[in-house]
C-alpha positions as CSV (number, residue, x, y, z in Angstrom):
1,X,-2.2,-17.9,-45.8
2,X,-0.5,-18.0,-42.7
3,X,-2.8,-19.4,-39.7
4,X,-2.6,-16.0,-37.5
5,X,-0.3,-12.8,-37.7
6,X,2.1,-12.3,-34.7
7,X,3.2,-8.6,-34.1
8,X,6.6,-8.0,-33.4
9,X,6.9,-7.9,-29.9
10,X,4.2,-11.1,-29.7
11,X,6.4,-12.7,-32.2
12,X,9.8,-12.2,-30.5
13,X,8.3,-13.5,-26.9
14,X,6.9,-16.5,-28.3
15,X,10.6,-17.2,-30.4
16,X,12.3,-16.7,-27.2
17,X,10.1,-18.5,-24.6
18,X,9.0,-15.0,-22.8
19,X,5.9,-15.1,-20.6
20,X,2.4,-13.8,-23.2
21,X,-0.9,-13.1,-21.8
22,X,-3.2,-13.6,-24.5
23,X,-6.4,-11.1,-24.2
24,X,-9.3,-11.5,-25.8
25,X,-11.5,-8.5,-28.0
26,X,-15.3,-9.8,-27.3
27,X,-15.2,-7.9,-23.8
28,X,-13.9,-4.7,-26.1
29,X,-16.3,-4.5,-28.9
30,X,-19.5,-6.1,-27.1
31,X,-18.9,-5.9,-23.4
32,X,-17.7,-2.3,-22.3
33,X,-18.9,1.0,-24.2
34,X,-17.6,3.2,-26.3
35,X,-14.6,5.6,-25.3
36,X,-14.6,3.4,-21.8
37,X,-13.4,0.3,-23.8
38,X,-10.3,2.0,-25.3
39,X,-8.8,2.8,-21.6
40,X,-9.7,-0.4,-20.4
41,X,-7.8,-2.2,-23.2
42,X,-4.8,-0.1,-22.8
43,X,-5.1,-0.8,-18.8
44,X,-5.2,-4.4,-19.3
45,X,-2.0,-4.2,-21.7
46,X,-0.2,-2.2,-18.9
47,X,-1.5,-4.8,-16.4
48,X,0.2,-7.6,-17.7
49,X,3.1,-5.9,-18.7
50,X,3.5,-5.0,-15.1
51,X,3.5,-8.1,-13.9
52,X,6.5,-9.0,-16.6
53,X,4.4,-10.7,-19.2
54,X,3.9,-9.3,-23.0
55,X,0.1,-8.8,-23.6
56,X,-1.6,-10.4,-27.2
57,X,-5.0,-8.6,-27.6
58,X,-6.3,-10.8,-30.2
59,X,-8.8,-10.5,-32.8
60,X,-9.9,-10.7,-36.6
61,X,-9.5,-8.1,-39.1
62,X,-10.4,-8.0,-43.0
63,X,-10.0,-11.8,-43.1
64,X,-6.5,-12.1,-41.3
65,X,-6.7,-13.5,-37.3
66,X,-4.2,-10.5,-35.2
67,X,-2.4,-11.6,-32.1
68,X,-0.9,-8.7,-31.0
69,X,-2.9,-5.3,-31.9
70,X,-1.3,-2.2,-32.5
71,X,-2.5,1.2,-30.9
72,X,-4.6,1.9,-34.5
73,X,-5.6,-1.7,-34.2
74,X,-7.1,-1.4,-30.7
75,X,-8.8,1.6,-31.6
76,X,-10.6,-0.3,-34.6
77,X,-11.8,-2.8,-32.7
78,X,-13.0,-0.3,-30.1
79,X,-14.1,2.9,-32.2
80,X,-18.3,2.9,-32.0
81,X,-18.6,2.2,-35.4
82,X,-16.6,-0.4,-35.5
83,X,-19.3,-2.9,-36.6
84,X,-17.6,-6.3,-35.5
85,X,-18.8,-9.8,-35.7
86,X,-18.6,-11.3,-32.7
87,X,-16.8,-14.7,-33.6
88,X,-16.7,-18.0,-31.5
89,X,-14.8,-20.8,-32.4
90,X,-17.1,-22.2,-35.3
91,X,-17.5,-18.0,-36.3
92,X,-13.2,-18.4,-37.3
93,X,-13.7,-20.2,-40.7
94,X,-16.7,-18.3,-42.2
95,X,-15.2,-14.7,-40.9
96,X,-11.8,-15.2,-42.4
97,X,-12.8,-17.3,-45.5
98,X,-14.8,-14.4,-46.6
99,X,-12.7,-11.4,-45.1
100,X,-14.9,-10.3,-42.2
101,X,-13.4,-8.3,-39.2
102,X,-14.4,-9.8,-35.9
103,X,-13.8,-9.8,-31.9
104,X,-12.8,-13.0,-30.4
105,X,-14.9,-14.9,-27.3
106,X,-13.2,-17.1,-25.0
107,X,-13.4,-20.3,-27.1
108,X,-12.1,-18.1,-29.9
109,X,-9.5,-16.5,-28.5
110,X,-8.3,-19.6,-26.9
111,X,-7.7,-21.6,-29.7
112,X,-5.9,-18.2,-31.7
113,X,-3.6,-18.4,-29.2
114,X,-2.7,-21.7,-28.8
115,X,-1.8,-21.2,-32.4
116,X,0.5,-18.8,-31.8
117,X,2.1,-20.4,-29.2
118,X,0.4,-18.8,-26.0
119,X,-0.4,-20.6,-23.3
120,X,-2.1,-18.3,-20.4
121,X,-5.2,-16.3,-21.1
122,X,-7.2,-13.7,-19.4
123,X,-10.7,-13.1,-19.9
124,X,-13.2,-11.5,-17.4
125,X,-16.2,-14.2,-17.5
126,X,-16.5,-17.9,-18.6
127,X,-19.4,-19.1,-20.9
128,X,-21.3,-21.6,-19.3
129,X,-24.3,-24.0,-19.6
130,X,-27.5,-21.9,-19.9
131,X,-30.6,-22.7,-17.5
132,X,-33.4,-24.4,-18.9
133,X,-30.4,-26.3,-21.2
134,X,-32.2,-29.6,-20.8
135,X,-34.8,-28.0,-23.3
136,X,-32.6,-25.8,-25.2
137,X,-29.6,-27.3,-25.4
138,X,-27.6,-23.6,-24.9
139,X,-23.6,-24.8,-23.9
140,X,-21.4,-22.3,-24.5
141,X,-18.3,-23.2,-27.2
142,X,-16.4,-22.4,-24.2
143,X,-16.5,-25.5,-22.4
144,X,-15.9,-27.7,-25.3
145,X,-13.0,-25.9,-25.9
146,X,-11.5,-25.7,-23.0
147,X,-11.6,-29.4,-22.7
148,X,-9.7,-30.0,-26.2
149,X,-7.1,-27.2,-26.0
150,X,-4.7,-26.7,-23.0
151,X,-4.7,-23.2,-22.2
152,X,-4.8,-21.7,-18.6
153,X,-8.0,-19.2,-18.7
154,X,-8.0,-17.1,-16.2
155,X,-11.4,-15.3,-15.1
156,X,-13.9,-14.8,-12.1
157,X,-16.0,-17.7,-12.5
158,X,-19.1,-17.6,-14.5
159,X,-22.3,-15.4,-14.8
160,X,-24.7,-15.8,-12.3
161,X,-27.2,-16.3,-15.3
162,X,-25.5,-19.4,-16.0
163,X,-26.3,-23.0,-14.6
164,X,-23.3,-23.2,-12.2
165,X,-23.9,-27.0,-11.2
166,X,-24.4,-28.1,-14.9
167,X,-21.1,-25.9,-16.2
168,X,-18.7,-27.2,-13.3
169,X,-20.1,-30.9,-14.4
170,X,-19.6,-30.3,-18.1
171,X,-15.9,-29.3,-17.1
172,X,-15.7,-32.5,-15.0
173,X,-16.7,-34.6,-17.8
174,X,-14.2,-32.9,-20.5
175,X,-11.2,-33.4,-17.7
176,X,-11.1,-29.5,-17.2
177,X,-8.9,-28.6,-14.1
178,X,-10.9,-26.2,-12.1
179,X,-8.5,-24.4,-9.4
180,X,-9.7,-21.4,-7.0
181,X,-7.7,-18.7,-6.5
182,X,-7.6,-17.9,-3.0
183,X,-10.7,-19.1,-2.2
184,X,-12.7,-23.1,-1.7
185,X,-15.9,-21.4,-3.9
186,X,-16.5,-20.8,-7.4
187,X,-17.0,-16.8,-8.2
188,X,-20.0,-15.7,-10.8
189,X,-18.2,-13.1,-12.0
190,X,-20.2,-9.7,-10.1
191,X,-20.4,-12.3,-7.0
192,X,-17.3,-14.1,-4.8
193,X,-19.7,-17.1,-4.6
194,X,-22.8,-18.7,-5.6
195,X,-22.3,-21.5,-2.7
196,X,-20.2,-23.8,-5.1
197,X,-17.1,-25.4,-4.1
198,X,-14.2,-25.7,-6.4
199,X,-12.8,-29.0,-6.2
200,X,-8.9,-27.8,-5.8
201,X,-7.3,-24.7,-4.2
202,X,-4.1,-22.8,-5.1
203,X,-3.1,-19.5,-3.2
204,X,-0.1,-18.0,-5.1
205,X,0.8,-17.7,-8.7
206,X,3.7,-20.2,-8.1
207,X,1.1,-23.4,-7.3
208,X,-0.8,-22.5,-10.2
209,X,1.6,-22.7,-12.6
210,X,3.1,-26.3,-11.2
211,X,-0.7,-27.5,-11.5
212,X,-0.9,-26.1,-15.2
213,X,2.6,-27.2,-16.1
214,X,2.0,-30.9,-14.4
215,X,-1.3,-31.4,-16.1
216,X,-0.1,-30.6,-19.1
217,X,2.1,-33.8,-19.1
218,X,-1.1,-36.0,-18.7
219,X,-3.5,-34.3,-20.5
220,X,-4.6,-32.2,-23.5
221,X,-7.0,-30.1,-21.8
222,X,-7.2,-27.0,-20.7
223,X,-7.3,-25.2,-16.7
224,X,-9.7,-22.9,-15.5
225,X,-8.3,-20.3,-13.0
226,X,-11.5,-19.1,-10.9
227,X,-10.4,-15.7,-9.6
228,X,-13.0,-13.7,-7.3
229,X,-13.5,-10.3,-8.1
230,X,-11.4,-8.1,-5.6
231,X,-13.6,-8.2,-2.6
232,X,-14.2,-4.2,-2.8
233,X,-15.8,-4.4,-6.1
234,X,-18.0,-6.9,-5.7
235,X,-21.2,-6.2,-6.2
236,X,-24.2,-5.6,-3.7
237,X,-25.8,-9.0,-3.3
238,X,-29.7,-7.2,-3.3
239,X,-28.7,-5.2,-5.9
240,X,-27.3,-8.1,-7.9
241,X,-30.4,-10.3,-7.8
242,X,-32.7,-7.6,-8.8
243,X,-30.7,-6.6,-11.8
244,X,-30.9,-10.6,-12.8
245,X,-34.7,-11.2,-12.1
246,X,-35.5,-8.1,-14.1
247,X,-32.8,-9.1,-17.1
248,X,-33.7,-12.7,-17.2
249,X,-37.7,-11.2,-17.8
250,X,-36.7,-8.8,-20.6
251,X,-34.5,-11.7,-22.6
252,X,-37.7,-13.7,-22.2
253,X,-39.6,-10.6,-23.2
254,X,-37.9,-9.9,-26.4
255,X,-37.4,-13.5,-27.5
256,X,-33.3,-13.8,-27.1
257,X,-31.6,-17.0,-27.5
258,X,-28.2,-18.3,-27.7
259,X,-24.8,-15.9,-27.9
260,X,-27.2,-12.9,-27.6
261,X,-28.6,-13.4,-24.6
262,X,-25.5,-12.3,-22.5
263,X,-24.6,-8.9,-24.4
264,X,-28.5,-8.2,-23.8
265,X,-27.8,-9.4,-19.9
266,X,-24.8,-7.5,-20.0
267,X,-26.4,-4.1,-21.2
268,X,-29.2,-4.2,-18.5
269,X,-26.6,-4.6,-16.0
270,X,-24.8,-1.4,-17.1
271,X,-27.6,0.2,-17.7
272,X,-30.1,-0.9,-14.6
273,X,-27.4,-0.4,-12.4
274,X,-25.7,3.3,-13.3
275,X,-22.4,1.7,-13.7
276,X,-21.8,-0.6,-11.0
277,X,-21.6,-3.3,-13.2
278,X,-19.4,-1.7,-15.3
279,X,-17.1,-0.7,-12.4
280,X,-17.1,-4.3,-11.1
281,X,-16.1,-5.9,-14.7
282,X,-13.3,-3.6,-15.0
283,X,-12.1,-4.5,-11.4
284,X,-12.2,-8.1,-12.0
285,X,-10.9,-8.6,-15.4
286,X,-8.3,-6.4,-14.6
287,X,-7.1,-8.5,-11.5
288,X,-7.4,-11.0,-13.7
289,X,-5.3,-9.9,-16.2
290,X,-2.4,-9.4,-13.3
291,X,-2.9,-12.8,-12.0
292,X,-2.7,-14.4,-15.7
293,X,0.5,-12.3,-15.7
294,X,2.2,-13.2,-12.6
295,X,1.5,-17.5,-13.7
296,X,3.1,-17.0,-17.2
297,X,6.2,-15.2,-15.5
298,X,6.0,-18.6,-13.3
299,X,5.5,-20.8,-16.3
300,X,8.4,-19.1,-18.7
């Protein structure tokens, strides 16, 4: 059994050193509905190649990890029936041990990649540490992830849901670069900022990739890329805080807990906020699908 299948083109860029941009399938299946999903994922594979980078959508099906979908692959993991597990890191073994199908999170999809030999990856939002963790002890798989494999993920920040102080220290703590893009604050995905610095600054794809290709020769770890979402999407702060108050009440409502509670978050977004939401995470995991682009061009 090999460890993951390459497609062709994937294959041939990681043989001959070409820049990859590995994507991940959670925002597909989970995050974005049906019909909408499809174009997005074909927009994010235009995106990076673009920029002059070969795009690896990645996911699990019937048992076998995919880096590299086909066009009846992406429309799988996209169609409404589709019926996919949604598979962190620990999710891998079980789901191709016993043949599942599945779309790949962050920690996920980092670690498939790295695999296969891909070192840049775009995602739209980081997991993060959960408030009221103290109690709960809710840390996404991300961050430990991030700190044990090196991969450059690049993404606006993390949900405003999220503990922002705890996350950036749990980076800290696992030796996890954390670089703005552009800016001296950490984004929450919908938002520019929260009011939390980011310790350093880079402001073209060419100082990103001599900070990822420099820590790489001192550590094992992984960088995080904070990229703002384009300043014309971003959503209306008011807005924003209402949707959040109201979401955060109806997961306490219904009793959610762990990797549930942000596709419930996410659905009242889209939902509570006729599509705004779903406008803004199509703006910003799209720019950061370019900017992943433009750093593994630098990197290759």
């Amino acid at each position: 059994m090999t460890p993951i299948s390459l497609s062709g083109e994937v294959s041939e860029a990681v043989n001959s050193g070409r820049p990859l941009v590995a994507l991940e399938s959670t925002i597909l299946s989970h995050g974005l509905p049906p019909g909408r999903n499809l174009d997005v994922a074909h927009r994010l594979e235009e995106t990076v190649r673009a920029a002059g980078a070969v795009p690896a959508t990645i996911a699990v099906l019937d048992g076998t990890p995919v880096a590299g979908l086909s066009a009846a692959e992406l429309e799988r993991v996209c169609a409404p029936d589709a019926g996919l597990d949604k598979l962190s890191l620990r999710d891998l073994g079980p789901a191709i041990g016993l043949g599942r199908s599945g779309a790949t999170t962050v920690a996920s999809t980092s670690a498939l990649a790295h695999q296969a030999g891909i070192g840049v990856f775009a995602t739209g939002g980081l997991g993060g540490v959960h408030l009221g963790a103290a109690e709960s002890w809710d840390v996404s798989a991300d961050l430990g992830v991030l700190g044990r494999i090196p991969t450059l993920v690049v993404c606006s920040g993390v949900k405003s849901v999220l503990d922002i102080a705890a996350t950036l220290e749990v980076l800290e703590t696992s030796s996890v670069p954390v670089l703005g893009y552009r800016t001296d604050e950490f984004p929450a995905f919908y938002l520019r900022s929260r009011g939390f610095a980011v310790p350093w600054r880079v402001d073209d794809p060419k100082q990103a990739a001599a900070v990822v290709a420099a820590h790489r020769q001192y550590a094992d770890s992984g960088v995080l890329l904070a990229n703002p979402i384009p300043a014309e999407s971003e959503m209306d702060g008011e807005l924003h805080e209402r949707l959040l108050r109201d979401g955060l009440e109806l997961v306490r409502a219904k009793g959610v807990h762990g990797k549930d509670v942000t596709p419930v978050l996410l659905e009242h977004f889209h939902t509570a906020s006729n599509g705004v939401s779903l406008d803004a995470n199509e703006a910003l995991v799209l720019s950061n699908a370019k900017l992943a682009a433009e750093i593994a061009v630098e990197l290759a």
